[in-house]
C-alpha positions as CSV (number, residue, x, y, z in Angstrom):
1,X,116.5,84.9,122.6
2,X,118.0,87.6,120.5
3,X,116.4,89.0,117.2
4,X,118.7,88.3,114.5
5,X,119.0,90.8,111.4
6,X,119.9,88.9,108.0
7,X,121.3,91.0,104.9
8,X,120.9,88.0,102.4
9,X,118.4,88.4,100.3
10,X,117.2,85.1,98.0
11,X,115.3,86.4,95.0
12,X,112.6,83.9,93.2
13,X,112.8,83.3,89.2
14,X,110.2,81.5,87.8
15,X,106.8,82.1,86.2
16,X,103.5,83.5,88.4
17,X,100.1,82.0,87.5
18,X,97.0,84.6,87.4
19,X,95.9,83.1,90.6
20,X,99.1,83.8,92.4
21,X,99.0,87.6,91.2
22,X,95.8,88.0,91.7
23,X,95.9,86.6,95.4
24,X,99.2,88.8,96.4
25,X,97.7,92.1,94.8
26,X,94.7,91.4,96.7
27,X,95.9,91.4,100.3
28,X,98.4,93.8,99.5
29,X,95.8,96.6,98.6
30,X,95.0,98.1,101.4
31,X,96.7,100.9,103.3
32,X,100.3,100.0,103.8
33,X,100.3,102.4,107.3
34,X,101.1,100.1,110.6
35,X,101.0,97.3,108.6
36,X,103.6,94.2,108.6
37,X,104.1,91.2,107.0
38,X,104.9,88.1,109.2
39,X,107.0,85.1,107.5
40,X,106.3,82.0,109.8
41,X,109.1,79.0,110.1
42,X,109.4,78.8,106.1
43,X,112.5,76.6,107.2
44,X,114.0,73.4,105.5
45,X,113.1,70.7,107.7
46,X,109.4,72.0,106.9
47,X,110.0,73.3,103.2
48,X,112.3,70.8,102.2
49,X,111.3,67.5,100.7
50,X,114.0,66.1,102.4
51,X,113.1,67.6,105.9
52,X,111.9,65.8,109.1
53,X,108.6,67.3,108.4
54,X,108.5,68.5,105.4
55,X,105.1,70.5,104.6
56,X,102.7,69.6,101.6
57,X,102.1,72.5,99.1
58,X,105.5,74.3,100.9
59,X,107.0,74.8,97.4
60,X,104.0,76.7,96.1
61,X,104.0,78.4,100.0
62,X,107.8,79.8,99.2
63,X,107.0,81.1,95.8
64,X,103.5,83.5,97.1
65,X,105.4,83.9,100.2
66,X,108.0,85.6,98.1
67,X,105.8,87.6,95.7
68,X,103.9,89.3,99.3
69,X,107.4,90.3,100.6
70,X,108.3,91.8,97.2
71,X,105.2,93.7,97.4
72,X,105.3,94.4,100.6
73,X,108.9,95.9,100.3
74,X,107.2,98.0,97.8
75,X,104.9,99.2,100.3
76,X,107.2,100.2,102.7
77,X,105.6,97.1,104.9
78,X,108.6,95.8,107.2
79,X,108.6,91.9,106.9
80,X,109.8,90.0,109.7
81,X,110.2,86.1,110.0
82,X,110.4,83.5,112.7
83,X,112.2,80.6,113.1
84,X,112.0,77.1,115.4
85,X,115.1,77.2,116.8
86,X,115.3,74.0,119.3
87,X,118.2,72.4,121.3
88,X,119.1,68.8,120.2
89,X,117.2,67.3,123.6
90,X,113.7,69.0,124.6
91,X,109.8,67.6,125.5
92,X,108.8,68.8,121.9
93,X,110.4,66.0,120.9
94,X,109.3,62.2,120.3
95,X,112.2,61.2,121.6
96,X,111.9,63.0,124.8
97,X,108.1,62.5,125.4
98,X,106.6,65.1,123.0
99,X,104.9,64.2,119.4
100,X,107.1,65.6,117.0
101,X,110.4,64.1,114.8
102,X,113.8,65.9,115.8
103,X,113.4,69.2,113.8
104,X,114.7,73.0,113.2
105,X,117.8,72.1,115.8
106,X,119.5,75.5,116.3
107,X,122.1,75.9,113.9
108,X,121.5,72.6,111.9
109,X,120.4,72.7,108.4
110,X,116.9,72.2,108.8
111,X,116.8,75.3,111.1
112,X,118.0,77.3,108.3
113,X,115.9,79.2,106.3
114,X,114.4,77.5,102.9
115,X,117.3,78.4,100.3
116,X,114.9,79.6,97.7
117,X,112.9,82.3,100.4
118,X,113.3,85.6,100.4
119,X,115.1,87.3,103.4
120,X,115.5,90.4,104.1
121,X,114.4,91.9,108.2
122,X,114.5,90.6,111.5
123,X,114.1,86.8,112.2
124,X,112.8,85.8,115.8
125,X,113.8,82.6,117.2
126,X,112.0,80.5,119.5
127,X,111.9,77.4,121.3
128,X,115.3,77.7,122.3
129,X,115.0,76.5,125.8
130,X,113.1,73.8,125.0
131,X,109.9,75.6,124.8
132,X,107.4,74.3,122.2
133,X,107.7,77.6,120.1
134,X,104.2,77.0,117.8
135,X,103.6,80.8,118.1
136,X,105.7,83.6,117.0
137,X,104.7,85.5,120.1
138,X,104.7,83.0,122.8
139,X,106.2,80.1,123.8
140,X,105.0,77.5,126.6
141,X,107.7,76.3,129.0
142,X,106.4,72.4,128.8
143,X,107.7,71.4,132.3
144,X,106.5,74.8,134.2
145,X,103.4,75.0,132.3
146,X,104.3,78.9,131.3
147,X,104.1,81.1,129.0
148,X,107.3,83.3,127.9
149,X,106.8,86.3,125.1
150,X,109.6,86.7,122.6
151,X,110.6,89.4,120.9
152,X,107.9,90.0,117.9
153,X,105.1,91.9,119.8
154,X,107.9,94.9,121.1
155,X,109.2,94.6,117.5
156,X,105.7,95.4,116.1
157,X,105.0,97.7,118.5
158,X,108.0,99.8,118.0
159,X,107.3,100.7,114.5
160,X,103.9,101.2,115.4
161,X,102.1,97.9,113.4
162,X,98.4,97.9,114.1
163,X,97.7,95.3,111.4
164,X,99.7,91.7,110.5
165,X,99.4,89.5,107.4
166,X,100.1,86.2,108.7
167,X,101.8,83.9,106.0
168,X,104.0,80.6,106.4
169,X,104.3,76.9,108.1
170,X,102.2,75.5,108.8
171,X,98.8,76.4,109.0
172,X,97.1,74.0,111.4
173,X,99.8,75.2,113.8
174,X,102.7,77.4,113.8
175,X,100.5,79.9,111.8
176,X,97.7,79.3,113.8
177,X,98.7,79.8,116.5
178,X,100.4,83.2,115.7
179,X,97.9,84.9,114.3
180,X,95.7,83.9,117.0
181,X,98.0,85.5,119.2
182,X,98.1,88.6,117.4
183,X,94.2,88.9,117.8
184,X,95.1,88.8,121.4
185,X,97.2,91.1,121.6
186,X,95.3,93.5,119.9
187,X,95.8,93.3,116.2
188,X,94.0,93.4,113.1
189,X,95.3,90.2,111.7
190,X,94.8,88.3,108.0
191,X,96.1,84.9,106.8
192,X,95.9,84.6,103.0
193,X,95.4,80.9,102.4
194,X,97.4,80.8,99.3
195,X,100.6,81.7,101.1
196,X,100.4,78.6,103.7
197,X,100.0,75.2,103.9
198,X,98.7,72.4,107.2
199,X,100.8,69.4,107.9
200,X,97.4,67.7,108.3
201,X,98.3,65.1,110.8
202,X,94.4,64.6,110.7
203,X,92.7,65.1,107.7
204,X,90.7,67.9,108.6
205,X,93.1,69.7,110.5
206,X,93.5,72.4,107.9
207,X,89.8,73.2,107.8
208,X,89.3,72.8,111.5
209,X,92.1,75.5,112.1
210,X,90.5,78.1,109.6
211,X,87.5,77.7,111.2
212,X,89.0,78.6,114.5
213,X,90.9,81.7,113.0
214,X,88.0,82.8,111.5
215,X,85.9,82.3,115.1
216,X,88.8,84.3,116.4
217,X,87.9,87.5,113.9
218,X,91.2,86.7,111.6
219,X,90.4,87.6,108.0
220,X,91.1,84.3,106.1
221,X,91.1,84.6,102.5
């Protein structure tokens, strides 16, 4: 599955509270060499209302999400974002033995990016051949039992990324599970709470998942 470069660029309007500034200047102080910011599946079927599985919080997700990859522009920080890109039949789904509502279908609406998020890099898609696509470095083949890489690790590694900020949908999984893959592979990884959000299928999910990431050496803040 191909990297896809996107020239639109969706700017937010709208007012920032002190707690919004405060948390984007924060992550964004440090060195901006080898750094990268990661957008995770900030698409509409999880940051739409009206989406299959629409997100809690996602609204205030897109807006910090936005003010990081303004700042991180400002850096010099490349941004890149991932995206569920499923086929209409695969084991991810309910209807075909898996857990989840019929979401992010390739080219469908709810596959596209949130209107309101700001886009502007490369967008990795995964999950394409039915794989179940929750991290934005791997995806597991659910009949073979396999693992298959996409693009995102060569991309970092080409411009020489050491360190990823980890931001997105949603939390408890898709976000999870990439910046526990980036500690595997190596990276210095941080997830700034205030720029995700869990679907929460169990209550504690949320907390159980920064617990983990945290246990894994991510910097959760």
């Amino acid at each position: 599955m191909a990297a896809t470069r996107t020239g639109r660029l969706h700017r937010f309007q709208g007012a920032w509270s002190a707690e919004e500034w405060y948390a984007t200047g924060w992550i964004m102080s440090g060195t901006s060499v080898g750094t990268a910011l990661v957008v995770v599946d900030v698409q509409n079927d999880f940051a739409d209302p009206k989406g299959s599985l629409f997100v809690r919080g996602a609204g205030k997700v897109v807006k910090v999400v936005n003010g990081l990859v303004e700042r991180a522009r400002s850096e010099g920080w490349p941004v890149f974002y991932t995206q569920d890109w499923h086929p209409e039949t695969t084991p991810h789904f309910a209807k075909d033995g898996g857990i989840w509502p019929v979401h992010c279908v390739g080219g469908s609406r709810g596959a596209d990016f949130h209107p309101d998020l700001m886009v502007e890099g490369v967008s990795v898609k995964k999950g394409g051949a039915g794989e179940d696509g929750y991290s934005g470095f791997t995806m597991r083949d659910l009949v073979e039992g396999k693992d298959r890489p996409t693009e995102l690790h060569s991309l970092l590694q080409e411009r020489n990324i050491a360190r990823v900020v980890v931001v997105g949908l949603a939390l408890d999984y898709c976000v999870k599970d990439t910046a526990l893959d980036a500690v595997r592979l190596g990276y210095q990884v941080e997830v700034p709470l205030d720029a995700t959000a869990a679907v929460n299928l169990s209550p504690d999910d949320g907390d159980k998942s920064i617990a983990a990431l945290r246990a894994a050496g991510v910097s959760v803040s």
